[in-house]
C-alpha positions in Angstrom: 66.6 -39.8 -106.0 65.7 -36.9 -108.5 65.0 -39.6 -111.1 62.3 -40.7 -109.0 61.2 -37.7 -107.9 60.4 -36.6 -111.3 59.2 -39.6 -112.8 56.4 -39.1 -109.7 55.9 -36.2 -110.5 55.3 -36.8 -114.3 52.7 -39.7 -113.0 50.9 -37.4 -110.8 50.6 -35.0 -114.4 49.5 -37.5 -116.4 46.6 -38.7 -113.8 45.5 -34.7 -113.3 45.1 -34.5 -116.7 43.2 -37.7 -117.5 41.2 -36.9 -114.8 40.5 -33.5 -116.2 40.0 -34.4 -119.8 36.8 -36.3 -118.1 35.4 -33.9 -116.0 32.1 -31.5 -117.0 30.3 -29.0 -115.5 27.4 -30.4 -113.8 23.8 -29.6 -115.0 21.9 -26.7 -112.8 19.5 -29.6 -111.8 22.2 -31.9 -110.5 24.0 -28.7 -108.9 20.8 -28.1 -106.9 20.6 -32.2 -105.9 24.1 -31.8 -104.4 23.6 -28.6 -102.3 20.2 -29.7 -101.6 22.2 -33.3 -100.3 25.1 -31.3 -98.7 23.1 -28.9 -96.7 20.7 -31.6 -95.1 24.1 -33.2 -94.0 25.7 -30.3 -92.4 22.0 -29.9 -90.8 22.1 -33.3 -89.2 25.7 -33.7 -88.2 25.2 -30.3 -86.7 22.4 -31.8 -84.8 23.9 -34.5 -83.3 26.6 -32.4 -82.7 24.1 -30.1 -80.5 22.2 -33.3 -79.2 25.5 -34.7 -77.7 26.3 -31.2 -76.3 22.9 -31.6 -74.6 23.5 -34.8 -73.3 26.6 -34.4 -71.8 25.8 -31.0 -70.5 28.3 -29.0 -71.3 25.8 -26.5 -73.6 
């Protein structure tokens, strides 16, 4: 049971730090494309959030 435990646990490592060793820091125009992205989506799920409220009257 520990066995397995840590030879999980040594997988999980070794994937974290693959995965970080490929990482970078995004560019300031690709940082503005993903808020840009992000904040239209949080507009229109809002929305239809708010359009549903309407619709089923409980506003």
């Amino acid at each position: 049971m520990l066995k397995k435990s840590l030879s999980q646990l040594s997988s999980f490592y070794k994937s974290c730090t693959r995965v970080w060793r490929i990482l970078k820091k995004p560019s300031k125009e690709e940082f503005q494309s993903i808020a840009k992205v992000s904040a239209i989506g949080i507009l229109v799920i809002g929305f239809i959030g708010f359009l549903i409220s309407l619709l089923l009257g409980q506003f």
